[in-house]
C-alpha positions in Angstrom: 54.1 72.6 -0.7 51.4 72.2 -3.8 52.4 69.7 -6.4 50.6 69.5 -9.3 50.4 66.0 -11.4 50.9 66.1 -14.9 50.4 62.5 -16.3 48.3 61.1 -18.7 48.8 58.1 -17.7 46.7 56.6 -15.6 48.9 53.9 -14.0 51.6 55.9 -13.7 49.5 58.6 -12.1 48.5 56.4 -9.3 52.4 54.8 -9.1 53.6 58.5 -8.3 50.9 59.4 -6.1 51.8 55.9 -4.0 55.1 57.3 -4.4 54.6 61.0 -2.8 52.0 59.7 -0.5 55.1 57.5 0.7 57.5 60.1 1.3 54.8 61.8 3.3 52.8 64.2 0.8 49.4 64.9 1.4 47.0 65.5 -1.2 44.4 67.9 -0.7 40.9 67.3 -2.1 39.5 69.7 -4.3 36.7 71.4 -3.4 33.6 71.0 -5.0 31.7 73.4 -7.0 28.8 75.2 -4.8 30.3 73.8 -1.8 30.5 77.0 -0.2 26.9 78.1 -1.3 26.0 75.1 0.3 27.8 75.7 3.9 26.2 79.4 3.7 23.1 77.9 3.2 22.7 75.4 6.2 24.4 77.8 8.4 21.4 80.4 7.4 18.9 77.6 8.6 20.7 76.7 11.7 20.2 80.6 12.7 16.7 80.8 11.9 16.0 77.3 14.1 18.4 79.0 16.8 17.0 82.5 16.5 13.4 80.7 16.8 14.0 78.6 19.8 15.3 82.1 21.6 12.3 83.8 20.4 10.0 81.5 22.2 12.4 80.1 24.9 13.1 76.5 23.6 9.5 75.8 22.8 9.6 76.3 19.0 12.1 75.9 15.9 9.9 77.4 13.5 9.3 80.8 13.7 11.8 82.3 11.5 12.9 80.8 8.4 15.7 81.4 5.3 14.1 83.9 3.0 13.8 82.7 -0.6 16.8 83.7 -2.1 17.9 85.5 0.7 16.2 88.4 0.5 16.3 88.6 -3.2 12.6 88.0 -3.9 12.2 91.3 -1.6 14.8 93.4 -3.5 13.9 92.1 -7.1 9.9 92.5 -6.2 10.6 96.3 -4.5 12.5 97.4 -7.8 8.9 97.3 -9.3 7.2 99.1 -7.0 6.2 95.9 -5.0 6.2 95.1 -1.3 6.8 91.3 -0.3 5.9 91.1 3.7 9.0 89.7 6.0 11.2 88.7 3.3 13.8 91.3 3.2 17.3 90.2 4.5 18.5 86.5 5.0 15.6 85.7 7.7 12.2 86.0 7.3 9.2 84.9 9.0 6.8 81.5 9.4 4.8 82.4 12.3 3.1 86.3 13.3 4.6 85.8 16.6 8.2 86.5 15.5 7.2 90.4 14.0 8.9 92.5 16.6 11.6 91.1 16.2 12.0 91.2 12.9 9.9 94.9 12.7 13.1 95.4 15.4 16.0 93.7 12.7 17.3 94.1 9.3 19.1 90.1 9.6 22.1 89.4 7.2 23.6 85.9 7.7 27.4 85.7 6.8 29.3 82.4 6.7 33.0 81.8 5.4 35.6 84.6 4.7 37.9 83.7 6.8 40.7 85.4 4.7 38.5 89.1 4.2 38.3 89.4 7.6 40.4 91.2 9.1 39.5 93.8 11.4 43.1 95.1 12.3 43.4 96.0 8.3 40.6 98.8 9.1 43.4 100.6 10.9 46.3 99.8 9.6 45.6 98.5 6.1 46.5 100.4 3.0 43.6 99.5 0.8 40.0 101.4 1.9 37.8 98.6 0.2 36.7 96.3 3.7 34.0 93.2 3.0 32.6 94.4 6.5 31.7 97.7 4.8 30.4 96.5 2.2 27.5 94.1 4.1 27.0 96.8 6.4 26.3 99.4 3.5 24.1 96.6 1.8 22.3 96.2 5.1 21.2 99.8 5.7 20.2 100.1 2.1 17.5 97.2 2.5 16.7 98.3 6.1 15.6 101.7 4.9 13.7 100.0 1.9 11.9 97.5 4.2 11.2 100.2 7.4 12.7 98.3 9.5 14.6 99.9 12.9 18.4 98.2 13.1 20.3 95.8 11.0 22.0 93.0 12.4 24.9 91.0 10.6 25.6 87.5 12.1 28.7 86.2 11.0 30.6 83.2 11.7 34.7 82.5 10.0 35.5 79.0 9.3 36.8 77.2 12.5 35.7 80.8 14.6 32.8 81.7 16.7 29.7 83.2 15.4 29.4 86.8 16.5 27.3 90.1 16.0 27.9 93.6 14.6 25.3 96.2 15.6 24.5 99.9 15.5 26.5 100.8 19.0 23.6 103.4 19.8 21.5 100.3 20.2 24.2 98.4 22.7 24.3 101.7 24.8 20.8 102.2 25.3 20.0 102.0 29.0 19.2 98.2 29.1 22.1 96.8 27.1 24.4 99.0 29.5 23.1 97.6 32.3 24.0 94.1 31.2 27.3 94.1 29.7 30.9 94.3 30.6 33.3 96.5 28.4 35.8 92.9 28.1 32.5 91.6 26.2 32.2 94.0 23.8 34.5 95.5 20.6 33.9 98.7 19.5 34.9 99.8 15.8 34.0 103.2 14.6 32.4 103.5 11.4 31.4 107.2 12.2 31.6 109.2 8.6 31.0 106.2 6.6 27.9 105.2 7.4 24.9 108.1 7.9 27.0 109.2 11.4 26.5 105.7 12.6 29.0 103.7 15.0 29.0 100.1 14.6 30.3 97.8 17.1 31.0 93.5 17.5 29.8 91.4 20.0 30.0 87.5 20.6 27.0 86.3 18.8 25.8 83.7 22.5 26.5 87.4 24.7 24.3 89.3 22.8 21.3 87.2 22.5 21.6 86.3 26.4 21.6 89.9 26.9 18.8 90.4 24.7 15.4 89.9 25.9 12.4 88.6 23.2 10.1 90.5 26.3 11.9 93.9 26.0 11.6 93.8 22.2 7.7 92.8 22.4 7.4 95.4 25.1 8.8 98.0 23.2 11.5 99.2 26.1 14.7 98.7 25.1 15.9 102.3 25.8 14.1 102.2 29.1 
């Protein structure tokens, strides 16, 4: 139940607050302006130090890094003709030794939307308009504009764990087949909507255990 208090007052504010808070009301704290930027934000630099210590097997935290605006430099720069090196998408890159991967990856970072979520609404739901469909679309655009290979959304809902969405063509190439189980993996077809391409989910930890820095460097991932 949401009560809203309407007194000028100021001691008589606080006397019906003691009052409510009596009788077993909670208040809820407002949330502040930004704070949601903010959460995004740190949860883009957590990836980048996690992506960096799986890039170089717990050695290092700073190969990858949050791009400068996310990406935005990259898209603003490329609308006048210019190119800005490893800065397209959420994730960019501190050290050379990270390139394949990110030659490999078109990274978004997604954090929050707990309530635009909903992946049984793709089938069911009335309304054709999905959030999913929307980064996805986003994603290809800036993957084709920065030549990269794949894209790769990380997500992660409030109080959920952080998983992966991927071209499927990539998870069913010889060396991911090999690896996982069909209980691991969700498959959602995206077929017409995006360039004939199927898109599937995956736990975020499956994925990169499954996913070998060596086989991208090598170049063999359909081996």
């Amino acid at each position: 139940m949401e009560i809203k208090i309407n007194v000028k007052n100021k001691k008589e504010k606080e006397k019906l607050k003691e009052l409510l808070i009596k009788n077993n009301f909670k208040f809820k704290k407002p949330k502040k302006p930004g704070s949601g930027q903010k959460k995004g934000k740190r949860f883009e630099k957590e990836i980048a130090k996690e992506l960096s210590l799986w890039w170089t097997n717990n050695k290092r935290n700073d190969i990858f890094y949050l791009t400068s605006g996310s990406g935005s430099r990259f898209t603003i720069r490329k609308k006048s003709g210019q190119d800005t090196a490893n800065s397209s998408g959420d994730i960019g890159l501190l050290d050379p030794i990270g390139q394949p991967f990110l030659n490999l990856f078109q990274i978004e970072v997604k954090r929050g939307y707990t309530d635009d979520l909903d992946l049984l609404s793709i089938i069911d739901g009335k309304d054709q308009k999905y959030l999913i469909f929307d980064w996805i679309e986003k994603a290809i655009h800036e993957q084709q504009e920065a030549k990269k290979k794949e894209i790769l959304l990380i997500i992660k809902r409030d109080r959920k764990e952080k998983i992966v969405c991927v071209n499927t063509k990539f998870l069913e190439s010889n060396y991911f087949f090999k690896c996982y189980s069909d209980k691991e993996i969700i498959m959602i077809p995206f077929i017409k909507k995006f360039n004939n391409k199927e898109f599937s989910i995956i736990d975020y930890n499956v994925f990169f255990k499954l996913l070998s820095p060596k086989a991208i460097i090598k170049g063999n991932l359909n081996e």
